[in-house]
GUFI-851037 format. One record per residue (C-alpha): residue in one letter; residue number from 1; x, y, z. Coordinates in Angstrom, 3 decimals. Each point is the difference from the previous one (the first is absolute). Layout:
# GUFI-851037
> A,NUM,X,Y,Z
...
END
This chain:
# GUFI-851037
> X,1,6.522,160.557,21.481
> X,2,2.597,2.017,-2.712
> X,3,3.327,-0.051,-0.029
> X,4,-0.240,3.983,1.220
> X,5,-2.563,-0.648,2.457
> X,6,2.465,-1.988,1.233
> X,7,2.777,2.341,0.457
> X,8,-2.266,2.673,1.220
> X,9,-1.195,-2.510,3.044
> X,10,3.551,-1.266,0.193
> X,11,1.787,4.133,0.225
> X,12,-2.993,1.111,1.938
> X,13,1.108,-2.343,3.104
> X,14,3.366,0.552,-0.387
> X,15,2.082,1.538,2.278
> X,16,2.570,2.280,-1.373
> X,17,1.881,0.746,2.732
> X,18,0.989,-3.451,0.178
> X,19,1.080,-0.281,-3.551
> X,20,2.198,3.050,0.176
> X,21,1.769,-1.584,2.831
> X,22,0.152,-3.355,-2.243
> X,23,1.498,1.542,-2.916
> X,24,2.215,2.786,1.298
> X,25,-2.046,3.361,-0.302
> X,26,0.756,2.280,3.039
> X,27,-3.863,-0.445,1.390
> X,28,0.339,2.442,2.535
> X,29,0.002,3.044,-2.296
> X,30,-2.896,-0.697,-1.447
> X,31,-3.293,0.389,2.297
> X,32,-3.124,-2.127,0.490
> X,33,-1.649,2.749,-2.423
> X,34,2.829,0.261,-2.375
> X,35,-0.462,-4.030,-0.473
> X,36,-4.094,-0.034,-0.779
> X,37,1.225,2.948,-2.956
> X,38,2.859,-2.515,-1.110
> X,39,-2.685,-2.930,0.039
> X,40,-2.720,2.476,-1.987
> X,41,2.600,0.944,-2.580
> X,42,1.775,-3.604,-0.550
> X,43,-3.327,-1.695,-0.415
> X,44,-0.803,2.756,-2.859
> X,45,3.302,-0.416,-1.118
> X,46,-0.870,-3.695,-0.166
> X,47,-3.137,0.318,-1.737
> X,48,1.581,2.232,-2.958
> X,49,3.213,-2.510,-0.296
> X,50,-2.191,-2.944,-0.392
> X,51,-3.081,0.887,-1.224
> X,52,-1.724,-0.692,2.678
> X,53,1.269,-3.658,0.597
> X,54,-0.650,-0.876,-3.313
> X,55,3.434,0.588,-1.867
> X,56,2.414,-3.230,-1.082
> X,57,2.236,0.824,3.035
> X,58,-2.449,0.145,2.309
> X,59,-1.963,-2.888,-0.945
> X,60,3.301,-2.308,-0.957
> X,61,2.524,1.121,2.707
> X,62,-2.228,2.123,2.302
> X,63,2.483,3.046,-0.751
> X,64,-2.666,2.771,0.196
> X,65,2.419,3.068,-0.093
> X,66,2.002,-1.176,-2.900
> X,67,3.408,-0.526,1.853
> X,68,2.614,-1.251,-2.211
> X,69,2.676,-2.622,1.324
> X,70,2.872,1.932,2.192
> X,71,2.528,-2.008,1.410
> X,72,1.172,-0.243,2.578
> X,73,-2.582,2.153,1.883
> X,74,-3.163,-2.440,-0.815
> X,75,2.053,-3.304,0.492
> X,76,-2.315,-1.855,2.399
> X,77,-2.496,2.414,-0.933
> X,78,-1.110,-1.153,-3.381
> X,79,1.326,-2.159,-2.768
> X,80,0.665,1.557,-3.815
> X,81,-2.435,-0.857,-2.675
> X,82,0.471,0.932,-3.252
> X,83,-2.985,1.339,-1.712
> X,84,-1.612,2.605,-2.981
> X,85,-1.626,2.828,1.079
> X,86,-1.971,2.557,-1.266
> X,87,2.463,2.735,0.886
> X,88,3.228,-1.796,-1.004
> X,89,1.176,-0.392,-3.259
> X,90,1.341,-3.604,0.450
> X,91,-0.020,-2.306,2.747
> X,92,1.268,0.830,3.217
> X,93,0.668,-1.561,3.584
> X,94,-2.496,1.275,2.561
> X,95,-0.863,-1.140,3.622
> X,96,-2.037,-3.145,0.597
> X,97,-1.421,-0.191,3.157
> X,98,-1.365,-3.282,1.415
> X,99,-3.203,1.838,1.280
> X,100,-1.472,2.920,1.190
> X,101,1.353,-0.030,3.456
> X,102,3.849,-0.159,-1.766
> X,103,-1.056,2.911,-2.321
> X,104,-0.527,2.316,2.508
> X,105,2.881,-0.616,2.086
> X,106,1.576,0.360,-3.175
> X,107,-1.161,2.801,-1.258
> X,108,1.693,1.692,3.134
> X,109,3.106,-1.569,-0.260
> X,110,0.252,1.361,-3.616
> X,111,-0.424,3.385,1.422
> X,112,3.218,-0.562,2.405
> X,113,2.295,-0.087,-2.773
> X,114,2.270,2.902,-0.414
> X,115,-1.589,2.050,-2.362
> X,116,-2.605,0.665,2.579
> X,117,2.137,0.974,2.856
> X,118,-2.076,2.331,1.900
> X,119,-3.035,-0.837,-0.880
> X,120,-1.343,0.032,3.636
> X,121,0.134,3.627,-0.236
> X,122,-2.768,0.282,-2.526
> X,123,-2.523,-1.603,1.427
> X,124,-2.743,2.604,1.050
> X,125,-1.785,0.435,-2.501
> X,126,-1.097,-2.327,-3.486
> X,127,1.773,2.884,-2.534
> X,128,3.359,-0.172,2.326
> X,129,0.221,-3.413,-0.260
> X,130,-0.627,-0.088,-3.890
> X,131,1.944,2.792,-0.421
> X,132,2.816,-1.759,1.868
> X,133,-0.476,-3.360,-1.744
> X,134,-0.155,1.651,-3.852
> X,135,3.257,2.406,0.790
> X,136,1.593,-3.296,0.408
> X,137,-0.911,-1.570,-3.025
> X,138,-2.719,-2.372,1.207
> X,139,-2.057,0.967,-2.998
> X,140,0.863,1.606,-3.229
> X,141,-3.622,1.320,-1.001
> X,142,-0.464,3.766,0.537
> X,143,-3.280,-0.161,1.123
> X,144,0.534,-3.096,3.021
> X,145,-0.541,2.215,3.052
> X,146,-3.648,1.537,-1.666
> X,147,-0.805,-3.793,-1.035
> X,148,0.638,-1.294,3.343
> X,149,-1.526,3.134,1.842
> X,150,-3.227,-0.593,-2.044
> X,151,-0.229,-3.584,1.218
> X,152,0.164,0.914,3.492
> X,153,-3.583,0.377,0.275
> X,154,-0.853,-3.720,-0.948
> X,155,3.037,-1.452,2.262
> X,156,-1.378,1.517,3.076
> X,157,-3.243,-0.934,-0.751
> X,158,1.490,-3.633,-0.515
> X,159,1.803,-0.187,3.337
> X,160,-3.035,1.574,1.759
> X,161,-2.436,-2.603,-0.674
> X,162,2.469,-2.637,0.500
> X,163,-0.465,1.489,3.637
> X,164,-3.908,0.060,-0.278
> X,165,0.092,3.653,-0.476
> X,166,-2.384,0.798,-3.212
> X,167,0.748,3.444,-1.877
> X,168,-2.575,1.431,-2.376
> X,169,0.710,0.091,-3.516
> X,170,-1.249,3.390,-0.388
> X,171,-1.963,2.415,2.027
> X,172,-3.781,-0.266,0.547
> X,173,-1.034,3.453,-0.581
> X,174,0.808,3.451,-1.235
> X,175,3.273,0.698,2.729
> X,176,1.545,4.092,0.086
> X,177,3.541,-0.249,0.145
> X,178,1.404,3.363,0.285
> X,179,-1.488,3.504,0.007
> X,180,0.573,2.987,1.898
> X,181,-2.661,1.501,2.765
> X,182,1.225,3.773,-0.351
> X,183,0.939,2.100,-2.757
> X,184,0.402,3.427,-1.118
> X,185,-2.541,1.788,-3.072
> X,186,2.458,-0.457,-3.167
> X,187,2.048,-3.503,1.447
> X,188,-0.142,-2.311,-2.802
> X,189,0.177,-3.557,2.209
> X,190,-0.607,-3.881,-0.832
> X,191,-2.426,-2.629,1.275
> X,192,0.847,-3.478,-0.659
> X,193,-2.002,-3.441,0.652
> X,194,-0.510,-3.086,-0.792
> X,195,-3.141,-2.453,-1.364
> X,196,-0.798,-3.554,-0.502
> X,197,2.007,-1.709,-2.791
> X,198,-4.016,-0.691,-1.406
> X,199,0.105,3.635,-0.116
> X,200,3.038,0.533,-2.139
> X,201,-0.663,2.022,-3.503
> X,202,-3.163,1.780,1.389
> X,203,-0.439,3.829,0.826
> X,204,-0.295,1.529,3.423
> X,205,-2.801,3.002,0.545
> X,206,1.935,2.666,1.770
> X,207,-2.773,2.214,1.769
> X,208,1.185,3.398,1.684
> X,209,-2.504,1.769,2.459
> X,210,-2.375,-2.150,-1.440
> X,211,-0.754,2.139,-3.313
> X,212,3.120,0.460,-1.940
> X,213,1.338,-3.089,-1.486
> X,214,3.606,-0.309,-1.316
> X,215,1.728,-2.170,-2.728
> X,216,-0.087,-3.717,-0.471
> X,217,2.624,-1.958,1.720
> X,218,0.498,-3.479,-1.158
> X,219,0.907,-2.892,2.675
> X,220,3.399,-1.092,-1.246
> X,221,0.368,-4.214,-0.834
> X,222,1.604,-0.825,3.661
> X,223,-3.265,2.033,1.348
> X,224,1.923,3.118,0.964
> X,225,-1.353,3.695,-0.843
> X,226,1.122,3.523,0.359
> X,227,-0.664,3.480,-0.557
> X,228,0.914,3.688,0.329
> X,229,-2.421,2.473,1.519
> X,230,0.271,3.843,0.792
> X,231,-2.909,1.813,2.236
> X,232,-0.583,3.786,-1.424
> X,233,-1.888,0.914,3.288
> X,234,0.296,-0.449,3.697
> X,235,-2.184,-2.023,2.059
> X,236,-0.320,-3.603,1.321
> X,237,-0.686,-1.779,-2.941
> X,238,-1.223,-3.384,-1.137
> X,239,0.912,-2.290,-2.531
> X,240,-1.888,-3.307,-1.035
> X,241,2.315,-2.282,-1.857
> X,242,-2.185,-3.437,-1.644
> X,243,-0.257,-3.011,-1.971
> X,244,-3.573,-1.854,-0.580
> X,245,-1.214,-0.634,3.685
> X,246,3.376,0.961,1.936
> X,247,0.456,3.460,1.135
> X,248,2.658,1.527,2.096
> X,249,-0.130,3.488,1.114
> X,250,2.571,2.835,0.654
> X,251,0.036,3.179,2.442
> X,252,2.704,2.537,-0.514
> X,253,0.173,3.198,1.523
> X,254,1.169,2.833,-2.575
> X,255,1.649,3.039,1.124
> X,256,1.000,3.199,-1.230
> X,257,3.637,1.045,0.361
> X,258,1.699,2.741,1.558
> X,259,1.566,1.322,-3.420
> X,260,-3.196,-0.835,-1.517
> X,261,0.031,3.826,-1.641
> X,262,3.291,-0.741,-2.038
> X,263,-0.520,-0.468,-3.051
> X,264,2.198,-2.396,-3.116
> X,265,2.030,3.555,-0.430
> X,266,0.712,0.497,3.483
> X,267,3.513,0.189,0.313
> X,268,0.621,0.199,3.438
> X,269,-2.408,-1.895,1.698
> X,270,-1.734,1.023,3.124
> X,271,1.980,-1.508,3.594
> X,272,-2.196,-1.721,2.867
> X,273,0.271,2.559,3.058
> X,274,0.195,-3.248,1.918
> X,275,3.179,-1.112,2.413
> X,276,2.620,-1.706,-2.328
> X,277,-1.313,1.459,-3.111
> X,278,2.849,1.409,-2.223
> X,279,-0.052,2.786,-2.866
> X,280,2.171,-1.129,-2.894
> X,281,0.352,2.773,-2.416
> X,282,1.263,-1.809,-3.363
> X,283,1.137,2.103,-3.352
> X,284,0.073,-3.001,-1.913
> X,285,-0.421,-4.431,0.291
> X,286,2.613,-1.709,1.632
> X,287,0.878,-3.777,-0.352
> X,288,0.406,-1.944,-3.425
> X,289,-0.362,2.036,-2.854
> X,290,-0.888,3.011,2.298
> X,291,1.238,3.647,-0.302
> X,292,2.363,-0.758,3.084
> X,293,0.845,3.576,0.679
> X,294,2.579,0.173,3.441
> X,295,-2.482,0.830,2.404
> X,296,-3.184,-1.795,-0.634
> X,297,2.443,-3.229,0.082
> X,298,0.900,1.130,3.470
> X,299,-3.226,0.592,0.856
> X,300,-1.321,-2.964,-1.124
> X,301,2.734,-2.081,1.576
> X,302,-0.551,2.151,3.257
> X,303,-3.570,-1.231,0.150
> X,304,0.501,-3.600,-0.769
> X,305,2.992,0.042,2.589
> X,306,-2.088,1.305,2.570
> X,307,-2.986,-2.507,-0.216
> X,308,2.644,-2.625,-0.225
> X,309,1.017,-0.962,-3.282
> X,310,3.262,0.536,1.149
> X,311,1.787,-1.638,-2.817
> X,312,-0.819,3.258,-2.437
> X,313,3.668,0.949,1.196
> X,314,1.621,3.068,1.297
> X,315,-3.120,2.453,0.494
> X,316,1.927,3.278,-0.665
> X,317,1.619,-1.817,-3.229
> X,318,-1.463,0.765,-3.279
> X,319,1.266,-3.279,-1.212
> X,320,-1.898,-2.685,-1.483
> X,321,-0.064,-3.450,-0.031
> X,322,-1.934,-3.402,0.201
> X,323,-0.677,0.677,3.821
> X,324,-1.974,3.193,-1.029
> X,325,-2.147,-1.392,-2.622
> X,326,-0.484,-3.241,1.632
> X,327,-1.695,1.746,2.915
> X,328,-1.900,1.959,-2.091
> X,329,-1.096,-3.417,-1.750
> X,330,-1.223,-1.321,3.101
> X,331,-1.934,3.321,1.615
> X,332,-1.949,0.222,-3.205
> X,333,-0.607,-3.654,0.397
> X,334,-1.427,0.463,3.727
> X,335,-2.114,2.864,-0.887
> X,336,-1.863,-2.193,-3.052
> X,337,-0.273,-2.754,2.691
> X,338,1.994,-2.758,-2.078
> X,339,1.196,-3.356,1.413
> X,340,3.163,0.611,-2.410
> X,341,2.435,2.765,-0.704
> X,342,-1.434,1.655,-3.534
> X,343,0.866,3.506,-0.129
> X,344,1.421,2.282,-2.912
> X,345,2.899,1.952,2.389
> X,346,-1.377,3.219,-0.255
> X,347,-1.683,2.491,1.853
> X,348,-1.524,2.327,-2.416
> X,349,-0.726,3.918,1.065
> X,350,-3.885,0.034,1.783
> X,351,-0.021,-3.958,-0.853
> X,352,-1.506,-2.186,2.133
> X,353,3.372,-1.105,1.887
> X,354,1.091,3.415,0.280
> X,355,-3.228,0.218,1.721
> X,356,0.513,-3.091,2.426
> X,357,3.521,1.558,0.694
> X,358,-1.635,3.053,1.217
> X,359,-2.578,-2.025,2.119
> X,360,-0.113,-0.133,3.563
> X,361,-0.945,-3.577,0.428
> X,362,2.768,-0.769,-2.785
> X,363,1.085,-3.501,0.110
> X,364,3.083,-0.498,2.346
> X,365,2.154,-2.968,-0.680
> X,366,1.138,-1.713,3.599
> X,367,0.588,-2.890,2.084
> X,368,-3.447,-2.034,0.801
> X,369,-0.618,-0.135,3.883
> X,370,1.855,-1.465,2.272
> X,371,-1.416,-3.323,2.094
> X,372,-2.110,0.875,2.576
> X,373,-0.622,-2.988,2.258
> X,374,-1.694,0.722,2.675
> X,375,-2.896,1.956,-2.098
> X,376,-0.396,-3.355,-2.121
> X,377,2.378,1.550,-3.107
> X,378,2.899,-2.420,-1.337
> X,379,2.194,1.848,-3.233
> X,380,1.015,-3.772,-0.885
> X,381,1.803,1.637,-3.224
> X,382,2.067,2.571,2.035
> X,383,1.192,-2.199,2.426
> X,384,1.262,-2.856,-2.826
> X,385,3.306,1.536,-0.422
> X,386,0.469,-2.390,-2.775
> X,387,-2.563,1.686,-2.249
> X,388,-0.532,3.814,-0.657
> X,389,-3.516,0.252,-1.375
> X,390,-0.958,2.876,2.878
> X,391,-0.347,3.065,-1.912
> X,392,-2.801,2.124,-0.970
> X,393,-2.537,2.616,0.016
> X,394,-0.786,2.007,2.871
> X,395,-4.041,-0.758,-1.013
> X,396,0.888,-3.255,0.490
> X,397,1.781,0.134,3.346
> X,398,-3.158,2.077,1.102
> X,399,-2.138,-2.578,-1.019
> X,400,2.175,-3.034,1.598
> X,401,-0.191,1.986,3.055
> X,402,-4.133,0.458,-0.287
> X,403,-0.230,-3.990,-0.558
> X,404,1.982,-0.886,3.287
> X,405,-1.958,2.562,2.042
> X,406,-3.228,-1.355,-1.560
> X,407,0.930,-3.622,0.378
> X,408,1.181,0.459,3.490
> X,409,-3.224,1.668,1.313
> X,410,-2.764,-1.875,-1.850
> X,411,1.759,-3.639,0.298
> X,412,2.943,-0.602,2.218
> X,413,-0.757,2.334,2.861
> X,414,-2.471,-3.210,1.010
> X,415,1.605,-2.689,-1.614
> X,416,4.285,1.203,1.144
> X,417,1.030,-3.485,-1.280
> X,418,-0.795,0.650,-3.091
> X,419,2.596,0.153,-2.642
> X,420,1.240,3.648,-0.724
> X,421,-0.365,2.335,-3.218
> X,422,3.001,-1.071,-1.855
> X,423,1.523,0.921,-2.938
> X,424,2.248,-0.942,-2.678
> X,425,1.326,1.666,-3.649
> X,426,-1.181,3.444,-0.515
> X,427,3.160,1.363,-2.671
> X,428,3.657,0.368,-0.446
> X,429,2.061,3.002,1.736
> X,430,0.194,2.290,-3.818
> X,431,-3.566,-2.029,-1.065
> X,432,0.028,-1.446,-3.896
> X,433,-0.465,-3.345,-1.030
> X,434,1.123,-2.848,2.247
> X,435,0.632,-3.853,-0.774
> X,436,-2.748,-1.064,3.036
> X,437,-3.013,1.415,-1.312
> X,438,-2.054,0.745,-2.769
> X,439,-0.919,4.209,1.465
> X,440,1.396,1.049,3.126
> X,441,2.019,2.765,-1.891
> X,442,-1.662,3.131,1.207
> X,443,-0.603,-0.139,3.555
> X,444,-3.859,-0.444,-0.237
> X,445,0.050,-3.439,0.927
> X,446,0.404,-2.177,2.859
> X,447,0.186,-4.305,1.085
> X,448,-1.360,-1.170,3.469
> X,449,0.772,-2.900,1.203
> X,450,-2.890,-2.726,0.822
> X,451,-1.076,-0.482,3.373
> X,452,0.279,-3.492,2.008
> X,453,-2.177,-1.153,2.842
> X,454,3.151,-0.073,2.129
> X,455,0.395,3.625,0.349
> X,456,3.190,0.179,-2.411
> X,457,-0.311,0.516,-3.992
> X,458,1.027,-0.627,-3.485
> X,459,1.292,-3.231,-1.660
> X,460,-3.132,-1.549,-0.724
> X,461,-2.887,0.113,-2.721
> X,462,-3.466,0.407,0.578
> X,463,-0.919,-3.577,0.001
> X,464,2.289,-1.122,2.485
> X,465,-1.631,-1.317,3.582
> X,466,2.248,3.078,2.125
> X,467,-1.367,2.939,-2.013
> X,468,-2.286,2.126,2.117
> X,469,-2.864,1.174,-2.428
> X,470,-1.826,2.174,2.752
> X,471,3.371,1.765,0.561
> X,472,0.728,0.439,-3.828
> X,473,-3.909,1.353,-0.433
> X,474,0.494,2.826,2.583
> X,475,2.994,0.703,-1.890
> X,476,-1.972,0.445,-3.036
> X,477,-2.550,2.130,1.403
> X,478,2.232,2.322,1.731
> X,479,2.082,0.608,-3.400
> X,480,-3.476,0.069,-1.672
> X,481,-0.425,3.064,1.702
> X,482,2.752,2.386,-1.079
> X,483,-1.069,2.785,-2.394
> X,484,3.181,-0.829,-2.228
> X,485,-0.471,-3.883,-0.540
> X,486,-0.705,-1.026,-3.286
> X,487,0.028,-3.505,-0.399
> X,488,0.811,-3.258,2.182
> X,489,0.989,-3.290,-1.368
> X,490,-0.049,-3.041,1.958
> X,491,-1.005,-3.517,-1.176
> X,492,-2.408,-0.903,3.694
> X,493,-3.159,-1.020,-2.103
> X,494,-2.302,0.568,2.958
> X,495,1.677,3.441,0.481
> X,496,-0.462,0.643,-3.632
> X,497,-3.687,-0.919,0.210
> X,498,-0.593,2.311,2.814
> X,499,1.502,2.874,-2.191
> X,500,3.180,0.577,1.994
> X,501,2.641,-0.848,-3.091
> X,502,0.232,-0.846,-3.116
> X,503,2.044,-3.256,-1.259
> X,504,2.924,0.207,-2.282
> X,505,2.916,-2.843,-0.892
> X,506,2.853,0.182,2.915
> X,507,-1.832,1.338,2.910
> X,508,-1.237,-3.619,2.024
> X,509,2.968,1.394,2.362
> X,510,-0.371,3.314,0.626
> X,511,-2.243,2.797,-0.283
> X,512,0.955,2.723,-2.870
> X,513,-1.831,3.564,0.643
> X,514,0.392,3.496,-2.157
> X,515,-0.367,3.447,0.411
> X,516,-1.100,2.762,-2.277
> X,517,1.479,3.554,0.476
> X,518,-1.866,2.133,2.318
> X,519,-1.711,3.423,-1.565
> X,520,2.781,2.717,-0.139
> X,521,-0.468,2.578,2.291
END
C-alpha cells in the first residue's frame, strides 16, 4: 500500500469532531456537513502540497501540507527538521511528524494559531475555506484556490472508495446537461452536455426537425460540449444531438411572442395587456454609458423598485449610482438565464430589457418561501439566521412551491415519515457573486438538502447508510417536472443512470437544480 493510500484510509476514518476538540478549534460551529467539505478540500489540499505522497516531506517527515516549524504552537505536535525544498531558496525548518496519525492532528493544530482566528466561520463551502486560508498567507501562489478546487474531484473520489463507494471516471454515454423546454421565435438560447472522455476531439451531428442540420460542434478535451440555437418558426420542435452510436434527443416548444410585430426600429415596443404588465416610454438608454435623460432614470428605477430591486435607490430621484446599474446588471442576467451576474448596465430604447421591464411576468426579486411544515416544505436556508443565501426570483419561488406540492402528493401523502422538501442556498439579499458558490448570483438557482431514512435531512452524502434514495428519487421526479428546470446535478450514480441528474464535482451532498426564464408574456 502507498504512502497516500495510506493517508486517504487513515483521514477517511477519522473523526474530525474529535480532533477539533483535541486541538482547540471551536467544533461546534462547524456542522457534520461543513466537516465532510473541510475533509474533501484538505485531502486536495494534501494531494497538491505533496504531490500526491510522493514529495521529500512527505516521504521523509510525513509533512504532506508543507507546514514549516512554528513554535510554540506545534511543540508536542511535531519536531523541526531542517530541509531543501523545491519552493525555498535555502534550507528551512519544517514540521516532522512521527506518522500519519501525528500529521493530521497536526495539521489542525497549525490552523489554531493566530493568524487563523476565525477560521470556523469559513467552513461551508471548499472556496470559503481557501479563500480564508490564502487571505491569511497560507500560500503565496495566485492561482492556490483554482489548483486546489481542480483537485477536488480526485480527493472525493479518494475518500469515497476508501468507504467502498466506487465513482465513475467519466460518464457512460452521451448525458444533456442543460437546455431549455420553451422558447419564443427569435430567442437565441444554449444547450450544453457532456460525452465520454473516448469521445473528446470528435464532432457532434446536430439534427433539427429531422431535415435541417446545423454547424459542427466539437466535444471539448474534459468531454463537455455546447452550443447556441435560435428557432425562426413556432411549433414543437425536435432536435437530435449525436456521436457514432449515441444519440440523445431534444423537444422544445417554440412560441411566438406577443410583440412579435415590432420590428429592430421599433422604438417603443408593444406592452403585454396582461395584469402587472407596465408601459415604459423611454427617449433615450439609461444605465452605463446610456443617454440618462431625468425621467427615463426615474422610470427605470420606478420599475426595478417595484419588482424588488429595491436597492436602485430613491424611485422619484433621477440620481445614479452603483445600486441602479447593479440591478440592471442582474435583471439582464435573469432574463439570458445565467448562473452569474454578466450584464452591460443598460437598458437600451426597444432592447430586449426594456422589453422584460415592460413584461408582465417580469422577474420580481423576493424572499424564497417560507417553511411550511405540515405540507412536507422545510426553507432550511431562511430559517439559518446565520447565513443569508434566501433571495431570488419570483420563477423560482413559483417553482419551489410546485416541487413541495408535487412531492407532497405523489410521495409523502403515503409515506408522512418521510423526510420533507428541504432547501438550502438559493442567492444573496442584492444577488452578485458570493464566496460559497461557484453561480448562485442571479436567483435562478436553488440547493436541497438530501433526504435521510429517519425522516430529517441534510448532513450526509449519497453514500452514507442514512440517506433515503427512494425519498431523494421522488424528489427528482417532481422537480423533473417543472416547465422552467433546466438542469439537475447530483452525484447518486443509480439516479444518474435512470436519467434523473446529471453528476458534477461538489454535489455527493446535496442536490443542485436550475431554472431557465419563463417565455415573456
Amino acid at each position: 500500500m502507498s504512502l497516500l493510500d495510506d493517508l486517504v484510509n487513515n483521514y477517511f476514518n477519522k473523526d474530525l469532531a474529535t480532533i477539533f476538540i483535541q486541538v482547540g478549534l471551536q467544533g461546534g460551529k462547524i456542522t457534520d456537513i461543513n466537516r465532510q467539505i473541510l475533509k474533501e478540500v484538505t485531502l486536495a489540499q494534501w494531494l497538491l502540497e505533496s504531490a500526491r505522497g510522493k514529495s521529500d516531506l512527505a516521504v521523509n517527515a510525513n509533512n504532506f501540507a508543507g507546514l514549516k516549524w512554528r513554535v510554540p504552537e506545534m511543540k508536542g505536535f511535531a519536531e523541526p527538521l531542517k530541509i531543501k525544498v523545491p519552493s525555498e531558496p535555502e534550507e528551512i525548518e519544517f514540521c516532522k511528524f512521527t506518522n500519519i496519525d501525528a500529521f493530521i492532528i497536526g495539521y489542525w493544530k497549525f490552523l489554531t494559531r493566530t493568524p487563523y482566528k476565525g477560521l470556523e466561520d469559513y467552513t461551508n463551502t471548499p472556496e470559503n475555506f481557501l479563500g480564508f486560508l490564502k487571505a491569511k498567507g497560507y500560500s503565496s501562489d495566485p492561482k492556490y484556490v483554482s489548483k486546489v478546487v481542480d483537485l477536488l474531484p480526485e480527493a472525493q473520489k479518494l475518500l469515497a472508495n476508501a468507504g467502498g463507494v466506487t465513482i465513475p471516471a467519466s460518464v457512460e454515454q452521451l448525458q444533456l446537461i442543460r437546455a431549455p423546454q420553451e422558447v419564443e421565435v427569435g430567442q437565441s438560447f444554449r444547450v450544453e452536455g457532456i460525452a465520454r472522455l473516448a469521445d473528446r476531439g470528435k464532432v457532434l451531428s446536430i439534427i433539427s426537425d429531422d431535415q435541417f442540420p446545423s454547424a459542427s460542434v466539437a466535444i471539448s478535451q474534459d468531454g463537455k460540449w455546447q452550443f447556441d440555437f435560435v428557432f425562426k418558426q413556432e411549433g414543437d420542435r425536435r432536435m437530435i444531438i449525436a456521436v457514432d452510436d449515441q444519440t440523445l434527443e431534444i423537444r422544445i416548444k417554440v412560441v411566438v411572442p406577443f410583440d412579435n410585430k415590432d420590428d429592430e426600429n421599433t422604438q417603443q415596443p408593444t406592452a403585454s395587456s396582461l395584469p402587472g404588465a407596465k408601459v415604459i416610454k423611454l427617449g433615450g438608454s439609461v444605465g452605463i454609458g446610456g443617454v440618462n435623460k431625468a425621467d427615463d432614470v426615474k422610470a427605470i428605477k420606478a420599475r426595478l423598485h417595484q419588482l424588488g430591486y429595491r436597492w436602485v435607490g430613491d424611485p422619484n430621484s433621477a440620481d445614479r449610482d452603483r445600486g441602479l446599474f447593479d440591478a440592471i446588471k442582474l435583471f439582464q442576467s435573469i432574463i439570458a438565464g445565467r448562473s452569474t451576474v454578466n450584464g452591460d448596465g443598460r437598458v437600451d430604447v426597444g432592447g430586449i430589457t426594456h422589453r422584460w421591464l415592460q413584461a408582465a411576468n417580469a422577474p420580481r426579486w423576493e424572499l424564497m418561501p417560507k417553511s411550511d411544515r405540515n405540507n412536507g416544505f422545510v426553507n432550511g436556508e431562511l430559517e439559518d439566521t446565520k447565513d443569508n443565501h434566501d433571495f431570488g426570483t419570483h420563477w423560482l419561488a413559483d417553482v419551489i412551491k410546485k416541487i413541495a406540492h408535487d412531492y407532497q402528493d405523489s410521495y409523502r401523502n403515503t409515506r408522512p415519515t418521510a423526510a420533507p422538501f428541504a432547501i438550502n442556498d438559493v442567492s444573496l439579499p442584492y444577488g452578485g457573486d458570493t464566496p460559497d458558490h461557484h453561480g448562485h448570483e442571479t436567483g435562478m438557482m436553488c440547493d436541497v438538502y438530501l433526504p435521510k431514512k429517519n425522516g430529517n435531512f441534510g448532513g450526509i452524502l449519497w453514500s452514507s447508510s442514512e440517506y433515503d434514495q427512494d425519498a431523494a428519487r421522488a424528489i427528482l421526479k417532481s422537480i423533473r417536472k417543472q416547465k422552467l428546470v433546466r438542469a439537475v446535478f447530483f452525484n447518486d450514480q443509480q439516479l444518474i443512470k435512470e436519467r434523473l441528474c446529471v453528476s458534477l464535482s461538489g454535489h455527493d451532498n446535496h442536490i443542485h437544480f436550475e431554472i431557465n426564464p419563463p417565455v415573456r408574456s
